[in-house]
N, C-alpha and C positions, 0 to 999 in steps of 0.2 A: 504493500500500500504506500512504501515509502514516496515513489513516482508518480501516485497518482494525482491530475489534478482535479480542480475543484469544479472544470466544468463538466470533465467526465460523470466526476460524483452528481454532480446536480441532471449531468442526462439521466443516466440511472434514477434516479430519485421522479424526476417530471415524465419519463417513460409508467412507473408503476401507479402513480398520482392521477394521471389521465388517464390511461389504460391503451395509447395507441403513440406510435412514433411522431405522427403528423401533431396531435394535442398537443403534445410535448413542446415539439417545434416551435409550436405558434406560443407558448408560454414564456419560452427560453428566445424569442425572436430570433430562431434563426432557421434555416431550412432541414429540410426532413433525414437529407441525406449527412450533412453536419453532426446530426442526434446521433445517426445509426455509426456513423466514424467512430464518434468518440465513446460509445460504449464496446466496441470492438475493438476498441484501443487498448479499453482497461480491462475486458475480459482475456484476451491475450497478455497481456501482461500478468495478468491474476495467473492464467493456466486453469481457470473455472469462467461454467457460463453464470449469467448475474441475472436475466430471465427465462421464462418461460411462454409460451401462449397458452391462455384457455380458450379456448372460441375467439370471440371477436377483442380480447385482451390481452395483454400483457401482466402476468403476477413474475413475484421473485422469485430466482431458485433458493436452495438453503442459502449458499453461498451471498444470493441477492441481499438476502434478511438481516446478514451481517455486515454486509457496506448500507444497509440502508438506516441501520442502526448508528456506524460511524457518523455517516452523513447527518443523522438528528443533533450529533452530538455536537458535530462542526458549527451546523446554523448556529448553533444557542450559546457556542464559544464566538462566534463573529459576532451574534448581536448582543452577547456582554458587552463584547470590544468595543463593540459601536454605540454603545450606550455611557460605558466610562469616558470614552471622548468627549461623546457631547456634555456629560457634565462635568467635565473640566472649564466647560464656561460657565459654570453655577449648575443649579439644578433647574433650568431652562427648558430644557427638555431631557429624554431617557423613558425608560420603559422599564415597570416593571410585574414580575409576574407572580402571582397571589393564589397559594390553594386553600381554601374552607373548607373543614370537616362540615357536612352537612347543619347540623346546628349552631355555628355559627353566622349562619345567612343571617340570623335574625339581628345582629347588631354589628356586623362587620361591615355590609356598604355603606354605613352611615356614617363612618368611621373611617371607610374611604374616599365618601363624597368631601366630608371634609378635608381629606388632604390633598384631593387633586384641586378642590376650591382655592386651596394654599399654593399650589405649584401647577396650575393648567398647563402646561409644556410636557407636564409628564401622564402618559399610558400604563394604565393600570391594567392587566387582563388575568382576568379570577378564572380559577378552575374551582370546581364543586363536586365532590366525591365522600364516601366515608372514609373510616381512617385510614382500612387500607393503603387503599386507592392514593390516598395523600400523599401517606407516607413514601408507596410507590414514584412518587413522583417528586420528592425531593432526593429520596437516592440516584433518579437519574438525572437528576438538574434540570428536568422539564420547569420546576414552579424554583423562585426565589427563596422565597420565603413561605412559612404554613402557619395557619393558625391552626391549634387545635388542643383538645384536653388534656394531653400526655404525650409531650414528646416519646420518642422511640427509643425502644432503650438498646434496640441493636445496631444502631450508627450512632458515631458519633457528632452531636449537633448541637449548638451553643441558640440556649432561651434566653426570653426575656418575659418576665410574670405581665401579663395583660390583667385579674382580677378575679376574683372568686365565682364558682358555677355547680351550684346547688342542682340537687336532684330530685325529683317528689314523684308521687302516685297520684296521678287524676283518673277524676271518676264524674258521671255526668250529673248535673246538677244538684238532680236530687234521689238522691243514692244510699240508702238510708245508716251507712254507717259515719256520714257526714257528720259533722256536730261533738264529735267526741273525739277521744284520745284511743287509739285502738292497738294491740300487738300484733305482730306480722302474723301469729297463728291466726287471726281475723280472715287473714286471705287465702286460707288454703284450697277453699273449693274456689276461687275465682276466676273468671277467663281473662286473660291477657293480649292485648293489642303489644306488638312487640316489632324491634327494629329487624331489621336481616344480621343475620352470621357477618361476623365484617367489623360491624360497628363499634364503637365503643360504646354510646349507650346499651348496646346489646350486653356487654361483658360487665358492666357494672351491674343491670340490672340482675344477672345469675349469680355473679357473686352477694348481690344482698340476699336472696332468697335462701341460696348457701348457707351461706352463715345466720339465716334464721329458720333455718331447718325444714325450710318448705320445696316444693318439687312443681313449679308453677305450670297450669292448663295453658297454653300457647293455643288462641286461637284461630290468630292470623299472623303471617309473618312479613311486615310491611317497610319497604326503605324510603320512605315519606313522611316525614314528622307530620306535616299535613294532612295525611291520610288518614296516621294516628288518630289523631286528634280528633277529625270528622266520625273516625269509629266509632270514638269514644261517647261522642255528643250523641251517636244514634243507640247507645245503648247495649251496644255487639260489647264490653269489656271496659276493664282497666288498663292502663299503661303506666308505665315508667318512665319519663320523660323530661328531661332540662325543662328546669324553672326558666329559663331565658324563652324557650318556645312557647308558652301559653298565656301573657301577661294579656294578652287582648282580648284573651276568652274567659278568662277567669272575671278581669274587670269588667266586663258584660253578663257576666252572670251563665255563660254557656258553659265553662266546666268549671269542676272544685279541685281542690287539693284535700286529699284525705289527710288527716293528721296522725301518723303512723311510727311508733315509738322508732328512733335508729336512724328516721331521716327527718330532714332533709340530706340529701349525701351530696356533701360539699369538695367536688376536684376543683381546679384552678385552669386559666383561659393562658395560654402561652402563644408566645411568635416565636416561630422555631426556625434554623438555616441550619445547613450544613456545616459542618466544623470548616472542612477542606474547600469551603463555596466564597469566593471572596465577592462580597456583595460590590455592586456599584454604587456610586453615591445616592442615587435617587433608589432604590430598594436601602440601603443605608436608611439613611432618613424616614422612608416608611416604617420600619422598624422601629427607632427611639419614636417615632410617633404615636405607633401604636401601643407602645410602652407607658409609655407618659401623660398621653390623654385617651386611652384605651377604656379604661371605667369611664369614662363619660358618656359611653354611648350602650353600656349594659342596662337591658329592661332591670327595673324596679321591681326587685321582689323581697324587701326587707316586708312592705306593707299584703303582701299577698296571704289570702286565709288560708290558714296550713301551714304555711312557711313562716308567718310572724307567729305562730302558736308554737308552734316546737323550735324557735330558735335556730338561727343559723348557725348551724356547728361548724366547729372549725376543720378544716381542710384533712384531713387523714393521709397521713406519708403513704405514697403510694411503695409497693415493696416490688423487688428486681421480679419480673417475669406476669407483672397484671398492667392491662392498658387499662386507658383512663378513658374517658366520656368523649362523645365527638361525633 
């Protein structure tokens, strides 16, 4: 690969992208026969072919899969490059790129409308997955920077505390174990609206059950806080779910917070980068932003029923090999 250049890599890449030589062409403005050179250039050099046909397209051979993986990796090394440049004239312009655990949609754009309001020069662009998925995506330096419940404890990656993110059981309005203080044995025959396999909220909510001895009826498995919610409100169950996700249905009167000894269960909101990831200035700066004025834009739930009942507990050390909420 030492040889190859970078318009070779980008034929290969604009070949698999559009699915035909000619597409390619007209992307990479230049003619058809130019495309087919230069990927015959680098496949002989390789001593491997780099595609394939299926029917009327073009896909990678193995060999393709792994130049086309380099090639990801190049773009995202050029447009750091191109991004620290341009903010060597101030933070003017630059770009950066942002992944949210699913539950934080609900107070993270707000938090970034305020900072692109502070530096309009600069391009923010969010990606939205659960933790996995996130996490996937700062080991390969697709996202800058992550928010989320619980950095990873199998890379190495440098946080900074964003503010406290409590956990509760909602249950629909009127639900008749409402109004009181209840033990987790309360729930044991209950049905549960519940995230997918993946999530952090998913793994928080089996380990409380765990450790209060219950074996809980799962009886939907939903990767939509939204959804949840909806469930909830028609009656289909309970869930488990961030206080940050239901400030607006609770203060309308569409769901409760049960009051259930042990929680709220309070993990913590972090920004997370790669140890070995050297930020550019404008991800820089988003970062101490979101550090600094970060709790400004967390939903209100010191006042929420349920949650001002049982006290917001404090944070609980998470321990080597449990994720965190997200």
């Amino acid at each position: 690969m030492r040889n190859a250049t970078l318009k070779q890599l980008r034929a290969v890449a604009a070949i698999v992208e559009t699915g035909s030589v000619t597409a390619a062409a007209r992307r990479l403005n230049v003619t058809p026969p130019a495309v087919t050179m230069q990927v015959q250039q680098l496949e002989q050099h390789l001593g491997l072919p780099l595609l394939d046909r299926a029917g009327e397209r073009f896909q990678p051979s193995a060999a393709g899969r792994e130049v086309l993986a380099a090639i990801a990796r190049i773009e995202l090394a050029l447009a750091d490059c191109s991004a620290a440049l341009d903010s060597m004239k101030g933070l003017r312009s630059g770009r950066v790129s942002v992944g949210l655990v699913s539950t934080a949609k609900y107070f993270v754009p707000a938090a970034l409308g305020s900072f692109t309001r502070a530096h309009p020069g600069i391009d923010v662009v969010l990606t939205v997955g659960n933790r996995e998925e996130i996490i996937a995506g700062l080991r390969a330096d697709a996202i800058d920077v992550a928010i989320m419940g619980r950095p990873p404890l199998d890379m190495e990656v440098d946080k900074a505390l964003i503010g406290d993110h409590p956990h509760v059981l909602i249950a629909p309005a009127d639900h008749p174990l409402l109004g009181r203080r209840i033990p987790p044995s309360a729930l044991a025959g209950a049905t549960f609206m519940s995230r997918e396999p993946g999530s952090g909220t998913r793994g928080l909510m089996e380990r409380f059950f765990q450790q209060s001895g219950i074996d809980p009826r799962i009886g939907m498995e939903i990767d939509s806080n939204e959804t949840i919610k909806q469930a909830v409100m028609a009656g289909l169950g309970l869930a488990f779910i961030s206080a940050h996700t239901i400030a607006a249905e609770v203060a309308d009167g569409r769901l409760a917070v049960l009051d259930v000894e042990g929680l709220p269960e309070v993990r913590q909101w972090f920004v997370v980068k790669r140890s070995a990831k050297r930020l550019t200035p404008p991800a820089a700066a988003l970062t101490e932003f979101l550090s600094r004025r970060g709790p400004e834009f967390l939903p209100d739930t010191l006042h929420m029923p349920g949650v001002a009942q049982a006290g917001v507990r404090q944070p609980r050390e998470v321990k080597a090999g449990e994720d965190g909420a997200g």
